[in-house]
C-alpha positions in Angstrom: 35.5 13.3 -177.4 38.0 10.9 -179.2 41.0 13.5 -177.8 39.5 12.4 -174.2 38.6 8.9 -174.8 40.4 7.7 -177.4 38.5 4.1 -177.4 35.2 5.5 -177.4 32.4 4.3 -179.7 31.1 7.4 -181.3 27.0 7.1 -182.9 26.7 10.6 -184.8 22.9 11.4 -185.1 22.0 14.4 -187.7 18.7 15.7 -189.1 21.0 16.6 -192.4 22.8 14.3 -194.0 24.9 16.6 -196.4 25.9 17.2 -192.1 26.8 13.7 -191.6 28.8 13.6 -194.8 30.9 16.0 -193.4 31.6 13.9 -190.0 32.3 11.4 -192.9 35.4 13.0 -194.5 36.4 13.8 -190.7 35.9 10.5 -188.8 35.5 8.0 -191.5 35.2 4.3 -190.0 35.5 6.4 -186.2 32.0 6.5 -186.0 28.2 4.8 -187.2 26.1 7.5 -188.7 22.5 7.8 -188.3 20.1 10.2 -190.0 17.6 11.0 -187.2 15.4 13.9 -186.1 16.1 15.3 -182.0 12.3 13.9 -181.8 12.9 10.6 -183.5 13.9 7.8 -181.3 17.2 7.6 -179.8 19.4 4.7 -181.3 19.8 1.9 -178.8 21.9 2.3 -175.5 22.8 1.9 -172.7 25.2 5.1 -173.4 27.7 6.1 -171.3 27.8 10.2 -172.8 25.8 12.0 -174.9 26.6 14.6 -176.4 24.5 17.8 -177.8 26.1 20.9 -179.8 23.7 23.7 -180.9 21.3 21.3 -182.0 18.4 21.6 -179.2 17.4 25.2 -179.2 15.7 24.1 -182.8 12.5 22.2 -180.7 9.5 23.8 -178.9 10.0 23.4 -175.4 7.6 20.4 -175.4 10.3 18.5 -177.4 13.1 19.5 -175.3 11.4 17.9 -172.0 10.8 14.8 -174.1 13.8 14.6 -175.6 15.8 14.7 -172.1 13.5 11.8 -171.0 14.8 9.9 -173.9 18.2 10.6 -173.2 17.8 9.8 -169.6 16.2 6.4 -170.5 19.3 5.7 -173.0 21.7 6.1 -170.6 23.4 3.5 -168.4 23.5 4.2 -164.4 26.3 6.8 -164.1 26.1 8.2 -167.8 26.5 11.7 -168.6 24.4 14.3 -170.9 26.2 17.1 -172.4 24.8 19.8 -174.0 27.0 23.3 -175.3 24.0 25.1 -176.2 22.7 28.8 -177.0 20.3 29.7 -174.5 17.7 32.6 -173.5 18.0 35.3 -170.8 16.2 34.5 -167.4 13.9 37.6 -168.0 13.0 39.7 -171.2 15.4 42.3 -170.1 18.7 40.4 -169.7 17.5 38.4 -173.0 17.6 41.6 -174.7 20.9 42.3 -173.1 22.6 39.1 -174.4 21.2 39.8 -177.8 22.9 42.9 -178.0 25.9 41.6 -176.5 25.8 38.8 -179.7 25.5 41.0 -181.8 28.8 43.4 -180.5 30.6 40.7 -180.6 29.8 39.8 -184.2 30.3 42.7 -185.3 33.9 43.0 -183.3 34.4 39.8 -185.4 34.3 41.7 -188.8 30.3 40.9 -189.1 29.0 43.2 -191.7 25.8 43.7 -192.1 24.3 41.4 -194.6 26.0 39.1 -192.6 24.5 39.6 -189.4 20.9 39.9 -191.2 21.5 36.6 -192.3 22.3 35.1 -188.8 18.7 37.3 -187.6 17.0 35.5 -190.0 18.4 32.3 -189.3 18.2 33.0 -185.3 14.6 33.5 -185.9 13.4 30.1 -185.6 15.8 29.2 -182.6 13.3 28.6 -179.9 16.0 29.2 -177.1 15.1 28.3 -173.0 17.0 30.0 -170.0 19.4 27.3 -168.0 16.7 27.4 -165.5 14.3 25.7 -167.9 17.0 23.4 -169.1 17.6 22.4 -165.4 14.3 22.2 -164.7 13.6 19.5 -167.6 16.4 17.8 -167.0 16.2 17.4 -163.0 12.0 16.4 -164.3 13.3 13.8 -166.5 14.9 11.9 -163.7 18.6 13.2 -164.0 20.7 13.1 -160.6 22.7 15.8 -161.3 22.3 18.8 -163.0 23.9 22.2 -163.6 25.5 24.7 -165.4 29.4 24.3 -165.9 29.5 27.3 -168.2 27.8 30.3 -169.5 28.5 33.5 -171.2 25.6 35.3 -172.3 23.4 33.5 -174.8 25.8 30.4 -174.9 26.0 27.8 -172.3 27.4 24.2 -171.6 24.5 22.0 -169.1 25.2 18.9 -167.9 23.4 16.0 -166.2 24.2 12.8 -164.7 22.1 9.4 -164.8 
């Protein structure tokens, strides 16, 4: 974000704050931290971006709907929501599919297997929705614009526009 808006104002918002440390030793003065659950309360806007990385897929789908409302209320006319997310198959099938897939490529990566049954059992409480949910919630909670600018597999980048 700073690379492509060097002025920007950056509000980091983490569940963890041993995670927000980090961002510390990484953006020091750069940025106002704020220890905050994805179903607390946004901090105060207007925003002009924000920004989500494998963060969402944690809440029920209940949450997620809720959550885009919030970020559609804290944005100003014109904002942008970004969110680089993992994601479910449309069907059963092609979820299946991109698991496998995930796991080939982990493995191709040098994964070994207590590796990979770690990320199983951490993978198990991801509560992942297809784009077309994402859309859906998103186009519900009032955004203008919405679509999928990229996807491979399980993995996905969704944006929306106030």
């Amino acid at each position: 974000m700073l690379a492509a808006r060097p002025a920007a104002e950056l509000t980091l918002l983490d569940g963890a704050p041993a995670m927000l440390d980090r961002a510390r030793e990484l953006f020091g003065d750069r940025a106002r931290y704020v220890v905050a659950d994805l179903t607390d309360a946004l901090p105060a806007g207007p925003w002009d971006a924000v920004v989500s990385a494998l963060a969402i897929h944690h809440l029920d789908d209940a949450a997620k709907a809720a959550l885009f409302a919030r970020v559609h209320a804290a944005l100003r006319d014109g904002g942008v929501f970004v969110n680089a997310e993992q994601v479910a198959g449309p069907t059963a099938w092609l979820d299946a599919v991109y698991r496998e897939r995930h796991e080939r490529a982990a493995r191709a990566l040098g994964t070994d297997d207590a590796e990979w049954a770690g990320a199983l059992e951490r993978m198990a409480h991801d509560r992942c929705a297809s784009v077309e949910r994402h859309l859906e919630w998103l186009r519900e909670a009032g955004f203008a614009d919405a679509d999928c600018l990229f996807k491979d597999h399980r993995f996905a980048v969704i944006v929306a526009r106030r």
